[in-house]
N, C-alpha and C positions, 0 to 999 in steps of 0.2 A: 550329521546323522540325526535321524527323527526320533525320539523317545517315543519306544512302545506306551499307549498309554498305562501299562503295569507295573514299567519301570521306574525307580526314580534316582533321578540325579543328583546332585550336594544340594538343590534348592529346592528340590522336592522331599530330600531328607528332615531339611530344619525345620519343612513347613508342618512335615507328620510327625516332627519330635514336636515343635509343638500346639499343634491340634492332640495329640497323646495328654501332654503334661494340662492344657486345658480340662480338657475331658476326665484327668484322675482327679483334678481339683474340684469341678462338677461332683464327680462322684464321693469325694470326701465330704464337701458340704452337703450334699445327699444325705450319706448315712450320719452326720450330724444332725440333720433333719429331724432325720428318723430317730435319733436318739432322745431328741427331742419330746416326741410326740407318743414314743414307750419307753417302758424302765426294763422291760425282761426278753429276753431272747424267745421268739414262741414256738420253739419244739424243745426247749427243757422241759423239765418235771419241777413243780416249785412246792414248799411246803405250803400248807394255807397259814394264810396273813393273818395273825393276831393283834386285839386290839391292845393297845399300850406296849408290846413291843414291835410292829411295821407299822402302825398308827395310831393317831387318837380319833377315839369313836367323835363322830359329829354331836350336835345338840341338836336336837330334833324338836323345838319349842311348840306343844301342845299336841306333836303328834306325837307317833310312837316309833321307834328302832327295833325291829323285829331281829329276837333271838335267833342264832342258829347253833349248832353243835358238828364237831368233826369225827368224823368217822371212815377210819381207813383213807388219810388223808384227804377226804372231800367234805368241802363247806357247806353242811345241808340245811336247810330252812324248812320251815312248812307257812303258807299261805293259806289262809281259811275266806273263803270271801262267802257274807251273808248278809240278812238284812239286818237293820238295829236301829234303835235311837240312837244318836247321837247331840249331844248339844250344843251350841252355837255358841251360847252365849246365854248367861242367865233371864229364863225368860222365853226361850225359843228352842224347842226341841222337833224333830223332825226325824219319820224313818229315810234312812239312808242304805244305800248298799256301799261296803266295802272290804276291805282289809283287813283283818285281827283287828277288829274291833273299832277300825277309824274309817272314817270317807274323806277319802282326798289329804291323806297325812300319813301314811305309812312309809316308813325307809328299809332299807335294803341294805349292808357294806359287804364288800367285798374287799381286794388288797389282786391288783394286776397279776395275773399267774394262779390265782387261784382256781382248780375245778370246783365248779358249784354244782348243786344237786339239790331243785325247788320242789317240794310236792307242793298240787295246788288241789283242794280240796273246796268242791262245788258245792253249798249249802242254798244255792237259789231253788227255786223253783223252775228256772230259764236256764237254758245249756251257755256254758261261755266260754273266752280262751284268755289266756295272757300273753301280751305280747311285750317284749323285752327291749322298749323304745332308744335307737340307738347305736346297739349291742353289734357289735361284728360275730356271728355266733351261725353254724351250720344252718341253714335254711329251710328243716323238719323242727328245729327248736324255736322258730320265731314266733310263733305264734299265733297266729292268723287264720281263724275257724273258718277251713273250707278250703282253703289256700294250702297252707302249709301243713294240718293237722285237720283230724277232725275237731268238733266243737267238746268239748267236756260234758257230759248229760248231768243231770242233778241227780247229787248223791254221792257224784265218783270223784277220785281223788286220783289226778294225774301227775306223771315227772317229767319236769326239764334239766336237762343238763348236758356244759357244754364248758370250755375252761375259758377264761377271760383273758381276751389278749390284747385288750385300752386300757386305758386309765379314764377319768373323768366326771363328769356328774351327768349320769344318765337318770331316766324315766322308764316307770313300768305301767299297762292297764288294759283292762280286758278291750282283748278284740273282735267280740261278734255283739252284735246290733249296738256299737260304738256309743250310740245319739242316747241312748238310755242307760246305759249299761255304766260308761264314763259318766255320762252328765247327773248319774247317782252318786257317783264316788268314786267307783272302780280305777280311781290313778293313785299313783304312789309313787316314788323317788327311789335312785339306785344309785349310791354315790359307790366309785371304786379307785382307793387309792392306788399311789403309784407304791412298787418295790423299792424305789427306790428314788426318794422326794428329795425334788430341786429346793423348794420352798415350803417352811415348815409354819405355822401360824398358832396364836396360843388359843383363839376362838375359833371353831367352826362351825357353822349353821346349817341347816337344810331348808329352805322353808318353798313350800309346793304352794302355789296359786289357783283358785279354785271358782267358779261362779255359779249361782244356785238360783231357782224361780221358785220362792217360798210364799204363795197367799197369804198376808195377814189372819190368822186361825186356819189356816191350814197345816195339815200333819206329814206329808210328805211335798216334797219338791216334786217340780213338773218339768221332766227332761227335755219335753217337747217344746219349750221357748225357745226362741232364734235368737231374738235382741233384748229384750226387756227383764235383763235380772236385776235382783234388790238384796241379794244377801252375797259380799265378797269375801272369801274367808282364805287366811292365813295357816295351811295346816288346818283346814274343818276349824278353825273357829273367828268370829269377828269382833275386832273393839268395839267395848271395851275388855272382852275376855282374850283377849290375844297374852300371851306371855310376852314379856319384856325379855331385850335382850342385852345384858350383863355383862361388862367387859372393864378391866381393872384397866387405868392409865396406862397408855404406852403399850399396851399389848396389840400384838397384829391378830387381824378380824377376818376369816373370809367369811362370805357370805353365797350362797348356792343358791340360786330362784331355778325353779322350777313353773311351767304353765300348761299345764293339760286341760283347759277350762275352754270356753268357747267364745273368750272375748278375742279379740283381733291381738291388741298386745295390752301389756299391763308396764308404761312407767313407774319405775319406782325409784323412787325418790331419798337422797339421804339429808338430815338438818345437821351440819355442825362440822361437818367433814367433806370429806372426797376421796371418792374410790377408783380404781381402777379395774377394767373386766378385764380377767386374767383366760378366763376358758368361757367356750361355748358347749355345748351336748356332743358337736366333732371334735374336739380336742384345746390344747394348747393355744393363743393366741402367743405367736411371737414376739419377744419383748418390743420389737422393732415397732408394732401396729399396736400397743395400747397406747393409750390414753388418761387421762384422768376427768372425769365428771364428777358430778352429784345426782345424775339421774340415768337410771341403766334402762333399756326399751326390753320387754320379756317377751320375742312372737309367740304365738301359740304352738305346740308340738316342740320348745326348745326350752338349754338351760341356760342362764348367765352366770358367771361366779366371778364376784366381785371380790378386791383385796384392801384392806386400808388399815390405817394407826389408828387407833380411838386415844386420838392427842387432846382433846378437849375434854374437859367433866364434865357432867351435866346430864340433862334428862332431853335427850335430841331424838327428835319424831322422825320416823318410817313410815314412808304410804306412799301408794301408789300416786300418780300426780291426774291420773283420770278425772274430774271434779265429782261426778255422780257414783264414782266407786269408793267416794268419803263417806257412804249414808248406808241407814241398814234399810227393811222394809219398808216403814210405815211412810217411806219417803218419796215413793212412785205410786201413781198414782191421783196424788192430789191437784187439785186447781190453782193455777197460780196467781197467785192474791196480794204480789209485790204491785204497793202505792195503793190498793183499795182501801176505800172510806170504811173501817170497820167499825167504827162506831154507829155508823146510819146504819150498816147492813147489819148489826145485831138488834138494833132496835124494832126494825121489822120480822126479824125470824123468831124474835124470844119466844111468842104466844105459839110458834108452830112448832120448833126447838129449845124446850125448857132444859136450862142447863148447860146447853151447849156453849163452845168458845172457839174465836173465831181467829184463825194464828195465819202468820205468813206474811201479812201486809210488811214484814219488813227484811223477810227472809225467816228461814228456819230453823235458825242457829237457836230460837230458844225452845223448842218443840219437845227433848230428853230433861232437859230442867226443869218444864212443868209435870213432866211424867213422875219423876222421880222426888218432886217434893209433894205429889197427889193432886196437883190441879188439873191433873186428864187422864184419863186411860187410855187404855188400847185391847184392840181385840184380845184374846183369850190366844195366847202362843206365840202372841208377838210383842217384838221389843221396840221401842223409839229408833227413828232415823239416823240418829247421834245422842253419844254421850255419855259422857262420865264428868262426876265430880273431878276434878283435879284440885293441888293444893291453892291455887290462888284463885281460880274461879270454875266456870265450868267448861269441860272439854267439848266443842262443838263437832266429832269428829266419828266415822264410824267405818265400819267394813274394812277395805285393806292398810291396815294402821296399825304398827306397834312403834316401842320405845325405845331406841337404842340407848341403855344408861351405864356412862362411864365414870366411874369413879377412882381413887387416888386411894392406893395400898388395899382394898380388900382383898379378903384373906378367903373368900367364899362366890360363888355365883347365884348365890339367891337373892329376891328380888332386894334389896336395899330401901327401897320405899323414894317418897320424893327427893329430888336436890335443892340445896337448901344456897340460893343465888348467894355468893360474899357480897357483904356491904359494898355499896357504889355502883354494881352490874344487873340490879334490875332496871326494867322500865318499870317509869313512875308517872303522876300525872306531874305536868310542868308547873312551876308557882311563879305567883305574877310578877315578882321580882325577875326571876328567869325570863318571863317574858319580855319584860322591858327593859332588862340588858341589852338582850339579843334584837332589841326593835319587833316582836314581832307582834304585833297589830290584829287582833282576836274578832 
């Protein structure tokens, strides 16, 4: 007899029991997926996420965590975006556009399920929009002047709102004439916890990446650069004014990078440890696919968030591993004068150049050190290329750079000041006996 092909027989039955039992196990590990990747059902109704009971607020080191209040169960903000000084770093100030009051360092929280409700209140002179980088959110809320919305005129003060239904560490910044608008400041960060957290950590950070084209005495940045910036800032500000980041032994560390800037990508780099990237700005990375490094790649338009123990104590450096995004201004620009004769060539320019001095022949690790003990100036609003005093000599070091410092039982996170090496764990210079133990022939 020929089988209809609709029929089936005892061998056609086992084969669709099991392609069935396949196919439900697909779909289990599916919605485990999924469970994954959200904590909340999205056609509930959820209370808004408060902090210290569905999370702990982030540390937003040198930017700022913008207030919101609840009203009628919805999580409302307000966003002021103007122009301002801001400062960099002592020594270098600059008008800027941004955020309640920061460029390129404002944060946002949220808590998964939560309805938000932004007003954004236009104080430019230029019409602009905010666009909610990331966000799965109705496509009249996105924000995209022209596109999605009109632009905001100056003056007026517009709403967004839409309820959230990710989790993760997203990105916010205005979206009409981007190249100015952004490259003033106009980004800021959107972290939004889950309801309901797989993985709990005692530090959390935020820190937004930023690039800026500041002329030496110059008063505002120049949005119009494509490749050639000199001031890299952490949250709006640069080392040596970055804040340190404070972490008692044995406590788990995440770490949020953000990049809305206009460099390709920004490596960053950890001394003393190894992290793991847990999440991207799309979500979750599955346990399966990390890894552990020391140095995380930030592209531009994305976030990484890194996880790690601060098992070591100590005063362990943060920077990005770019070599020319260690320097603030006064560092581009210059002629390069590694192996020139500078004794000949000051002896001919003295009479034409009274006073002047002649640095670099050997690199320009010592350029902040003359600055700062009075053997050179600098233009009027601008700071040295590198540098700070450190405890044992001077830090040759500048733009995307702060301190990760881990210490044993404090009781506080403020800054602790330097670490003080135990006997036998610094370097030292070697003594001749040491040398001639070891054979080594000088």
């Amino acid at each position: 007899m020929t089988n209809h092909p609709f029929n089936l027989n005892r061998r056609g039955l086992l084969l669709a029991a099991g392609v069935a039992a396949s196919a439900a196990a697909f779909a289990q590990k599916a919605d485990a997926a999924g469970a994954e990747a959200t904590s909340v059902l999205h056609n509930q109704k959820y209370d808004p996420g408060l902090p210290g009971t569905h999370y702990t607020p982030v540390t937003v080191p040198n930017g700022k965590a913008i207030a919101f209040q609840v009203v009628d169960s919805v999580k409302v903000f307000h966003l002021t975006i103007q122009e301002f000084d801001q400062e960099f770093a002592k020594g270098l100030t600059a008008k800027v556009w941004g955020f309640n009051g920061v460029g390129a360092g404002a944060v946002l929280e949220a808590v998964e399920g939560d309805r938000v409700r932004i007003y954004v209140t236009n104080k430019l002179k230029a019409p602009t929009s905010v666009h909610w980088h990331g966000f799965i959110l109705p496509s009249g809320m996105d924000g995209v002047g022209g596109l999605s919305q009109k632009n905001i005129p100056p003056g007026e003060t517009w709403i967004y709102e839409w309820t959230i239904v990710q989790h993760g560490t997203l990105m916010f910044h205005a979206h009409h004439d981007e190249m100015a608008q952004m490259g003033l400041g106009l980004t800021g960060m959107f972290v939004v916890h889950p309801r309901k957290p797989k993985r709990r950590v005692d530090r959390d950070f935020a820190i937004l990446l930023h690039e800026w084209k500041i002329r030496p005495g110059a008063r505002r940045p120049d949005p119009n650069e494509m490749t050639d910036f000199n001031i890299f800032t952490l949250n709006g500000k640069v080392f040596p004014a970055t804040e340190p980041l404070v972490a008692r032994q044995g406590q788990k560390v995440r770490i949020r990078f953000g990049n809305l800037g206009m460099q390709n990508h920004h490596p960053m780099h950890i001394h003393g440890h190894s992290w793991t990237v847990t999440e991207t700005d799309g979500g979750e990375i599955p346990a399966a696919g990390r890894w552990p490094e020391t140095t995380v790649l930030v592209p531009v338009g994305s976030t990484r968030t890194v996880e790690f123990e601060a098992e070591h104590p100590g005063d362990w450096a943060m920077h990005c591993h770019m070599l020319h995004h260690l320097m603030n201004q006064m560092g581009h620009g210059v002629p390069n004068m590694i192996g020139a004769d500078t004794d000949a060539l000051a002896a001919r320019t003295a009479d034409l150049l009274p006073g002047s001095m002649i640095m670099g022949s050997t690199g320009m690790g010592d350029h902040g050190s003359h600055v700062e003990m009075g053997h050179m100036a600098v233009p009027e609003n601008s700071i040295p290329m590198v540098g700070l005093m450190g405890p044992r000599d001077y830090i040759p070091m500048g733009g995307l750079v702060s301190i990760l410092k881990v210490r044993a039982g404090i009781t506080n996170y403020n800054d602790p000041g330097w670490y003080e090496n135990p006997p036998g764990t610094e370097a030292r210079a070697a003594r001749s006996e040491e040398l001639a133990r070891d054979g080594i022939k000088i």
